[in-house]
C-alpha positions in Angstrom: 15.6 89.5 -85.4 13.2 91.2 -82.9 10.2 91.2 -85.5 11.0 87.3 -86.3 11.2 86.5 -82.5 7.8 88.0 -81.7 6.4 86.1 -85.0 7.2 83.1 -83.8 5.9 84.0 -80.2 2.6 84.1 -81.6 2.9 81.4 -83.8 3.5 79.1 -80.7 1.0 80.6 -79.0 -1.4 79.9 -81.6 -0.1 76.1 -82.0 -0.7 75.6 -78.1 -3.5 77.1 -77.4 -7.0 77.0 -79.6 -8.0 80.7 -80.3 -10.5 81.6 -77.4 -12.5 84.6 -79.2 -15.0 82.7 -80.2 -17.1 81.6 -77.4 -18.0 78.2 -79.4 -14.8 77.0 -80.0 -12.3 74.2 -78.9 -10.2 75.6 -76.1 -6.9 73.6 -74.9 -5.5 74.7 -71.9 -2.2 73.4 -71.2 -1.8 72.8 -67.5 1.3 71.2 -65.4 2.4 70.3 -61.8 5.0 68.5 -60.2 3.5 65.2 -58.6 3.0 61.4 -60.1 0.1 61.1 -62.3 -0.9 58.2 -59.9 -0.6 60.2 -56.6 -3.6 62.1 -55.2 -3.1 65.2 -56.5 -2.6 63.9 -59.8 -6.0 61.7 -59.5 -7.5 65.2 -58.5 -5.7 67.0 -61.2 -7.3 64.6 -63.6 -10.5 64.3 -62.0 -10.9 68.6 -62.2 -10.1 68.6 -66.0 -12.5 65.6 -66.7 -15.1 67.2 -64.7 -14.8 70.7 -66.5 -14.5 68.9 -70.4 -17.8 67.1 -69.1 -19.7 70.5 -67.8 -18.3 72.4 -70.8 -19.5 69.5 -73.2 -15.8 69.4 -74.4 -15.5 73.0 -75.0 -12.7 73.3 -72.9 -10.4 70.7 -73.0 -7.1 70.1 -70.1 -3.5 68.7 -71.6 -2.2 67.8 -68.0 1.6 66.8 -67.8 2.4 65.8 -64.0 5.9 64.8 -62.8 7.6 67.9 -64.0 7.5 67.5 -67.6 7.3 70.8 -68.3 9.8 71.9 -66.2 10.8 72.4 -62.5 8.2 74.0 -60.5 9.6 77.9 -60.7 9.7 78.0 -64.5 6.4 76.3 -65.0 5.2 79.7 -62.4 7.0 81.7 -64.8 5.5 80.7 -68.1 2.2 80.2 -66.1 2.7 84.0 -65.3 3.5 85.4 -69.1 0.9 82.9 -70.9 3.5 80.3 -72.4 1.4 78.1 -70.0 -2.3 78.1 -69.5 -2.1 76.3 -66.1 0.2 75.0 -63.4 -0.8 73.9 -59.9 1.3 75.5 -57.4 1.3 74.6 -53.4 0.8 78.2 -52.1 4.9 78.1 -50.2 5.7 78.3 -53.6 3.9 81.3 -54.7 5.7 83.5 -51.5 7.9 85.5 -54.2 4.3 87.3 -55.1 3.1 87.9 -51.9 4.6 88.6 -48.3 2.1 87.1 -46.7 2.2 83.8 -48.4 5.8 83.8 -46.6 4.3 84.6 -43.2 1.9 81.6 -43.2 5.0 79.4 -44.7 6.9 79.5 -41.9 6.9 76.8 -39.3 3.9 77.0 -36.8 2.5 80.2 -37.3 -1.0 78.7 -37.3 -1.5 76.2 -34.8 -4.1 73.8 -36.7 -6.0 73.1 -40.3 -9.0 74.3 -38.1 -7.5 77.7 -37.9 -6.0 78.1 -40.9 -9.5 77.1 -42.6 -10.8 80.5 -41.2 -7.9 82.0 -42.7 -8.8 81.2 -46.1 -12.2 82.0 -45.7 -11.8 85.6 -44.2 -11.2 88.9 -45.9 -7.7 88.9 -45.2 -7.1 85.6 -47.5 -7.9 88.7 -50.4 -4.5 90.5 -48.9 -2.6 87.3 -49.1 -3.2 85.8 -51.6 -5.6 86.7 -54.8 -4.8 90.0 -54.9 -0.8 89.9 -55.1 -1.5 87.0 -57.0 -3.4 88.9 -59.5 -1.2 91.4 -59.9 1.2 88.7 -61.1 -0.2 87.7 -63.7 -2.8 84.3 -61.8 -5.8 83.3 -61.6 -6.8 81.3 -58.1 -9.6 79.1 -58.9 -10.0 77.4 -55.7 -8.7 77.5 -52.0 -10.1 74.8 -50.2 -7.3 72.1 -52.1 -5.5 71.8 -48.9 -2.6 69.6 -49.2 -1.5 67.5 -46.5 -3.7 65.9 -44.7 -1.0 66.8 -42.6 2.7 67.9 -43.0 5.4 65.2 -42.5 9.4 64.3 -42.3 10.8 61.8 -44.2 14.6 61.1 -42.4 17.5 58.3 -43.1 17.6 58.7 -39.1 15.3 58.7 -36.0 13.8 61.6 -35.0 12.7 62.0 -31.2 12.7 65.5 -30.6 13.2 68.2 -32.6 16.8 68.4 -31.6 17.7 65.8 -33.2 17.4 67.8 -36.6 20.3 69.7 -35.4 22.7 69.7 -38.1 20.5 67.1 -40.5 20.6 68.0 -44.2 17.4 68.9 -45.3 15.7 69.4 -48.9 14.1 72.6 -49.5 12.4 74.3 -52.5 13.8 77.4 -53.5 12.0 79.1 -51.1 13.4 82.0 -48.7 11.6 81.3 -45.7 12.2 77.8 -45.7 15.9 78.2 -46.1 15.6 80.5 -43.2 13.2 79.0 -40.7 15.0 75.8 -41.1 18.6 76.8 -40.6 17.4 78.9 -37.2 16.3 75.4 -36.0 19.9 74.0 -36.7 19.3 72.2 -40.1 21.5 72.7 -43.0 19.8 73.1 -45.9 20.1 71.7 -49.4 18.3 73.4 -52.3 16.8 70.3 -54.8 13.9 69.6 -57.5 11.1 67.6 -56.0 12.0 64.5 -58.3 15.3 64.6 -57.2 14.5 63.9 -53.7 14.6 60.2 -53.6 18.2 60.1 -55.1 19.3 62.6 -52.6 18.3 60.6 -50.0 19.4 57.7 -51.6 23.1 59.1 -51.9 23.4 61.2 -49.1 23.3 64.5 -50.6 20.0 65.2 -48.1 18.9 63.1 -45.4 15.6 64.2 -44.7 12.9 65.7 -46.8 9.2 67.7 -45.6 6.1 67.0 -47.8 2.3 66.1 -47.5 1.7 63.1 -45.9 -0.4 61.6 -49.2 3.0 62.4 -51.9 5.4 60.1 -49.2 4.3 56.8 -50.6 3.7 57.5 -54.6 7.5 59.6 -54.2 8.5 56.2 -52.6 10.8 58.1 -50.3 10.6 55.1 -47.6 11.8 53.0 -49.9 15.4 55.0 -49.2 14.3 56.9 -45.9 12.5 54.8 -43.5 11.4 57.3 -41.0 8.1 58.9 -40.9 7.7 61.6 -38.0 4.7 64.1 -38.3 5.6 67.8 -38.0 2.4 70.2 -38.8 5.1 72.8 -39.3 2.3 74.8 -41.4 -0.5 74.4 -43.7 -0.8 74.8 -47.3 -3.3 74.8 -50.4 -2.6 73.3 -54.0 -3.5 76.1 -55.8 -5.5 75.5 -59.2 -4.4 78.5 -60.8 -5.0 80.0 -64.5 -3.0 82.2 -67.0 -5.0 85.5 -65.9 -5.5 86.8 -69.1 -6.1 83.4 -70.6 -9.3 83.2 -68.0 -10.1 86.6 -68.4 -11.5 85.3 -72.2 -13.4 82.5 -70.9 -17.2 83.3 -71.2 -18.1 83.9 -67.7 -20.4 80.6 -67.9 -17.1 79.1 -68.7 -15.1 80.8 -65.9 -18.3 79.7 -63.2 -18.0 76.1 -64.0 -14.3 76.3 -63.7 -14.4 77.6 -60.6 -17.1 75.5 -59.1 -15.7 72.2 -60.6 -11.8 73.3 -59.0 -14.2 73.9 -55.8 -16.0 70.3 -56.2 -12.6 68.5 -56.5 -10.8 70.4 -53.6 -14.0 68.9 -51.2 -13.2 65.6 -52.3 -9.2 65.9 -52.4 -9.1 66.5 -48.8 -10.9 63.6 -47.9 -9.3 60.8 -50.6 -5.9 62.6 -48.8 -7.3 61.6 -45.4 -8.0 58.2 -46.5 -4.9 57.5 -48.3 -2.7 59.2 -45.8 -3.5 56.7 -43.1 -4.0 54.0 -44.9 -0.3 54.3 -46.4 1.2 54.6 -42.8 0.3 51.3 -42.5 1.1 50.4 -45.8 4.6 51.7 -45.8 5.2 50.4 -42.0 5.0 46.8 -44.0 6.4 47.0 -47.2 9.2 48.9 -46.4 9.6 48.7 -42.2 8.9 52.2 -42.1 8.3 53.9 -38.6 5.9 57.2 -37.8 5.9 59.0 -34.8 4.8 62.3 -33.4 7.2 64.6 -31.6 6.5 67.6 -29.7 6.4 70.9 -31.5 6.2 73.2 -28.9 9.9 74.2 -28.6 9.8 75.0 -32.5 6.8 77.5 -31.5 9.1 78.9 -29.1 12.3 79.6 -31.1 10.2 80.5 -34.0 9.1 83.6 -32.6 12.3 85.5 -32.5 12.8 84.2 -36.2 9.3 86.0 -37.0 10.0 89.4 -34.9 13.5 89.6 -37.1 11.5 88.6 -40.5 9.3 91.8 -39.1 11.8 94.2 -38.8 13.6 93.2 -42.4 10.2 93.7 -44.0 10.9 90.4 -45.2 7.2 89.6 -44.0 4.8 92.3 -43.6 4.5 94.3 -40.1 1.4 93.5 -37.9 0.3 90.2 -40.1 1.2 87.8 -38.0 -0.9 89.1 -35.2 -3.6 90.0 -37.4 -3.7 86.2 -38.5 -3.5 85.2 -35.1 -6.6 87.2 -34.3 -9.0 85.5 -36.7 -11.4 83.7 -34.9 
């Protein structure tokens, strides 16, 4: 039973994935994520496996299936992790079960501003965080500069004028610990749900408010159902191009360099299509479906976060001294 199990294993493995010993031939990688096809980060998806089939001269080759159809977000991780999957591109909250740290800069206003967590990627600490336990896990991080926003918003059935009056409100999370906690210290209850269920959720009740990039609101059409937009900034993320580590580890390093600086390439240009389409379907959304945006001040979420962070401290749920390490990073 074993023996026939691990056959077939291999088989599969075979079928999905063109043998990669030989330096000249076909490779398919298999790669997934969770957003529409015609949303930004599916455009940038696209646009990073066009450009790498291109600079390969078709040598490696990208089957991309957005909107979840390989799965929900944690089992695409999974088989990502173990090699049933070549790729999956992960926003880095999600990747928090592998690394403490990714749950310290998950939590709501830890770093103040894009500008700073910028220098966060880009210092030696970023190593600590993120490619290292990341590694261990089984990933390879092709890119950090895919920051997903441009900013962080809240899509609500009802007003929102200060931050207490989420008090109570059922939001969506992820299955992600340090949402469910940061939230429900702020007064929210919280309502565990796949990304493409949101829109019915909101739609029937089950949640009335949902967090997300500013540039997935319009192609999720959550306005259409939820017609408050209020911007939050409650922290910054990265999409995070990532690879089967074993699976890159048989690339040709030529290979693995054009990989790299293609994911690179795109991430430069995904930030600014995000800031273009972001504002411009503010607007958009304000008119087709009499959606409204506002900001609100943060500043008391700072301030009742920081209690939330020392506890998080003590439980070793986040890793001692991090947070002011981060902080420190000039």
């Amino acid at each position: 039973m074993i023996g026939s199990l691990v056959r077939a294993v291999a088989v599969a493995s075979v079928l999905g994935v063109t043998a990669l010993s030989s330096a000249g031939a076909q490779i398919v990688l298999k790669g997934g994520h969770i957003s529409p096809k015609d949303s930004v980060e599916g455009i940038a998806i696209d646009r990073f496996a066009d450009l790498v089939k291109q600079r390969t001269n078709g040598q490696i080759q990208m089957q991309i299936f957005p909107s979840e159809q390989l799965g929900k977000s944690v089992s695409q991780i999974d088989s990502t992790a173990i090699g049933n999957q070549d790729m999956f591109f992960a926003g880095s909250p999600e990747m928090e079960r592998f690394s403490p740290g990714l749950r310290l800069l998950g939590l709501n206003w830890v770093v103040p501003s894009v500008e700073a967590f910028r220098k966060v990627t880009k210092d030696p600490v970023w190593n600590e965080i993120l490619h290292e336990p990341l590694g261990k896990a089984g990933f390879t991080v092709l890119a950090s500069n895919w920051e997903r926003g441009p900013y962080r918003v809240m899509v609500t059935t009802k007003p929102v004028k200060s931050l207490d009056d989420l008090k109570g409100m059922k939001l969506r999370i992820a299955p992600i610990d340090s949402w469910r906690r940061q939230w429900t210290a702020l007064g929210m209850q919280v309502v565990v749900l796949a990304w493409n269920d949101v829109y019915l959720g909101l739609s029937q009740g089950t949640v009335e408010a949902v967090t997300a990039p500013l540039a997935l609101v319009g192609p999720m059409k959550f306005t259409e159902v939820a017609k408050h937009i209020t911007r939050t900034d409650e922290f910054w993320q990265v999409l995070l191009p990532m690879v089967n580590r074993d699976r890159f580890a048989k690339l040709t390093p030529a290979q693995q360099k054009i990989m790299r600086d293609a994911a690179e390439e795109v991430g430069t240009w995904f930030v600014a299509e995000q800031e273009r389409v972001g504002a411009a379907d503010i607007e958009r959304l304000k008119k087709e479906h009499g959606a409204t945006y506002s900001v609100i001040d943060v500043k008391p979420g700072v301030e009742r976060m920081k209690p939330v962070i020392k506890q998080m401290e003590a439980e070793n749920f986040i890793p001692a001294g991090l947070y002011d390490k981060v902080l420190a990073i000039k």
